[in-house]
N, C-alpha and C positions, 0 to 999 in steps of 0.2 A: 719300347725303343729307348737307347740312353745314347747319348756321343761322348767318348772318349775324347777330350784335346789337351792333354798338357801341354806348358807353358814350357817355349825353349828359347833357349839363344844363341845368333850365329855373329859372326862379325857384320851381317846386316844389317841386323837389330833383331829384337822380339819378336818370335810367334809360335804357330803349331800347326800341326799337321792334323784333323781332327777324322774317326775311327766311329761308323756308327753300326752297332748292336742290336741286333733285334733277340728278345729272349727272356728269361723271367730272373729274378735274384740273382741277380749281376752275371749270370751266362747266358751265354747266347752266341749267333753267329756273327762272324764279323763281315761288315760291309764296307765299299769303298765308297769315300764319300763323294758324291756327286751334286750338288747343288740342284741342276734344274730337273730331277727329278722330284721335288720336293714342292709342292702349292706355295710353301714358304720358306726360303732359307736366308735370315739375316746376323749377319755380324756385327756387334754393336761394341763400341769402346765408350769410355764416360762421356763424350761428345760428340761423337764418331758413330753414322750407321750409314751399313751397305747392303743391298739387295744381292746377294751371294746369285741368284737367279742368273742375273746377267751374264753369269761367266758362264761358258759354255765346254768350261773343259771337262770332259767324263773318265778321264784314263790315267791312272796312277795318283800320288798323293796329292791334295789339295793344300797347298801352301796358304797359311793366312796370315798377314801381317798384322803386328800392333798395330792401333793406333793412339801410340805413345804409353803413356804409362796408367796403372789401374786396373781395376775390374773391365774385365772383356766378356760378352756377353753370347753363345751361338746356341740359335734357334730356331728350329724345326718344323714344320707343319706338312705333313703326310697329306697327298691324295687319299679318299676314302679306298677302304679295300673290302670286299668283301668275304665272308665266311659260310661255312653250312656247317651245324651238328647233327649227327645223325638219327638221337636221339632227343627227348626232351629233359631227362636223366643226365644227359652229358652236357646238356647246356646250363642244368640247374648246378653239376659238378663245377662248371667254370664260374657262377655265380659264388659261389661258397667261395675259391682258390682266390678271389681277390677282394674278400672282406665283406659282399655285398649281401648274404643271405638275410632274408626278413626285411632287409632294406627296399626291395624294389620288389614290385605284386608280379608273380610268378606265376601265382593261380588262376588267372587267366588261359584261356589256350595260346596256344603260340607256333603250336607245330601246325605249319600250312598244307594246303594240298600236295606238294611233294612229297611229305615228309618230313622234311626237315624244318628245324627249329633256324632260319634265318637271319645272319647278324649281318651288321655294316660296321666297320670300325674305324678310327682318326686317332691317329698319334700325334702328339705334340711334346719336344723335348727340347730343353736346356739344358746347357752345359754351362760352369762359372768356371773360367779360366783368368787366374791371378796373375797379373805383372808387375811388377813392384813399383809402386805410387803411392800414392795416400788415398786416394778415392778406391774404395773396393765396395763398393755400395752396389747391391743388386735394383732394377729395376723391370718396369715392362716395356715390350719390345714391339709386341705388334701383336703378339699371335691371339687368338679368340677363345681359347684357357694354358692358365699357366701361374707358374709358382713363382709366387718372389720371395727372396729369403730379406728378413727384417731381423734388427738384433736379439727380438724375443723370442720367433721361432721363424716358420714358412706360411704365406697367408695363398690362397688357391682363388684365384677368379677366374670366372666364366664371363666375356663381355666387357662389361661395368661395374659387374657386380662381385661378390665374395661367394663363392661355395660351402656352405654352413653343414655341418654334421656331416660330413663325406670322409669316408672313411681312405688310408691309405698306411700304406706299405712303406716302412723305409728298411734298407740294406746296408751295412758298412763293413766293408772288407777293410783288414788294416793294410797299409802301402807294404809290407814289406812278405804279402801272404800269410795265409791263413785260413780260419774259418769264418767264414762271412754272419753278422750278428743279426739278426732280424727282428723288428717290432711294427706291429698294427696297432694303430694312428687313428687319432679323430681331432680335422677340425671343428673348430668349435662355431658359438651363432656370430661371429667375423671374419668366420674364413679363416681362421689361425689355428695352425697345430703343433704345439710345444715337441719338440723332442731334445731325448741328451744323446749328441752325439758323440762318439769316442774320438779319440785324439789320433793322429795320424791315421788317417784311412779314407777312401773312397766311398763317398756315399750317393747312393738313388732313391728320390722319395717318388714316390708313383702313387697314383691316383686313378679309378676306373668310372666314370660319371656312365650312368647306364641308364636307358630308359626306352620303352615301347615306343615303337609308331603304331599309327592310324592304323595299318595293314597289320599289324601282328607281331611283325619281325621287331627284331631289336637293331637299337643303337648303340655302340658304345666310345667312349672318348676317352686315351691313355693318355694321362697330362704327369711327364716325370722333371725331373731336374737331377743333373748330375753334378757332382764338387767332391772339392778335395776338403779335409781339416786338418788343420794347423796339430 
């Protein structure tokens, strides 16, 4: 999951209309954005946060104001959802598709008395939306994993803590079309993971934090961040 919101201007002032995606290397389908479907939806300006929850409107664009000028911050957190793979073949498939093979014990059984191999999944996404200010500093918001972009690279925490050797995916299509660039990604033991991003284009860095439960089934948590570059 990634949100779309560039940065407009009306004779109001500042804002955007924000587009969220579900889908893998920057496609996917497009959703209307609805806030309180979402466990978590906050809007944050350098000084400035709003619980997007509260508003209760579900139908056509969702209008979102500056507030004022800077780094504008909109983020995410999914109701869990559930999944079934039919196989254990098809779940070790989706293991590989997001960087994780040999990383998480797979040897294990996992295929339950159904049949099926059992997943629960949790998205969480940011979007960095620029306004022109001086302050374009990203930070954290709230949610319970998420990327913050520092001027080295993107540092990944889970909580309180930093997610160390977790592997991840970044995408960068240039702004004006093309072929989208792809590289797999390792933070390091602070949670940081260098990448060179290319110069005007849209980019998603995504992350899949996976692990067993008690019962067999898996868990897993999509933590992305979406941005433009200069």
């Amino acid at each position: 999951m990634w949100i779309e919101a560039p940065a407009k201007t009306s004779p109001e002032g500042q804002y955007t209309t924000p587009v969220v995606f579900i889908g893998e290397e920057l496609e996917g389908k497009r959703y209307v954005f609805d806030p309180v479907k979402f466990e978590q939806a906050i809007w944050a300006g350098p000084e400035t946060t709003s619980d997007l929850r509260l508003n209760t409107r579900s139908q056509g664009d969702v209008r979102l104001d500056a507030f004022g000028y800077g780094l504008h911050i909109l983020a995410l957190q999914s109701y869990p959802g559930k999944h079934l793979y039919p196989t254990e073949s098809a779940f070790l498939k989706f293991v590989r598709s997001v960087g994780l093979e040999g990383r998480v014990n797979t040897a294990q059984p996992s295929v339950t008395e159904d049949g099926y191999v059992h997943e629960t999944y949790q998205r969480y996404a940011k979007t960095l939306v620029r306004f022109d200010g001086k302050n374009q500093s990203d930070k954290r918001v709230g949610l319970e994993k998420e990327w913050v972009r520092e001027q080295v690279g993107f540092r990944l925490y889970s909580g309180r803590k930093t997610v160390e050797n977790q592997p991840a995916w970044l995408y960068c299509r240039p702004s004006d079309g093309g072929e989208v660039k792809t590289a797999l990604l390792e933070t390091d033991d602070t949670g940081l993971v260098h990448a060179e991003l290319p110069a005007q284009s849209q980019c998603l860095l995504n992350a899949v934090i996976l692990r067993q439960q008690a019962d067999g089934s898996w868990f897993s948590e999509w933590v992305s961040t979406f941005f433009d570059t200069k």
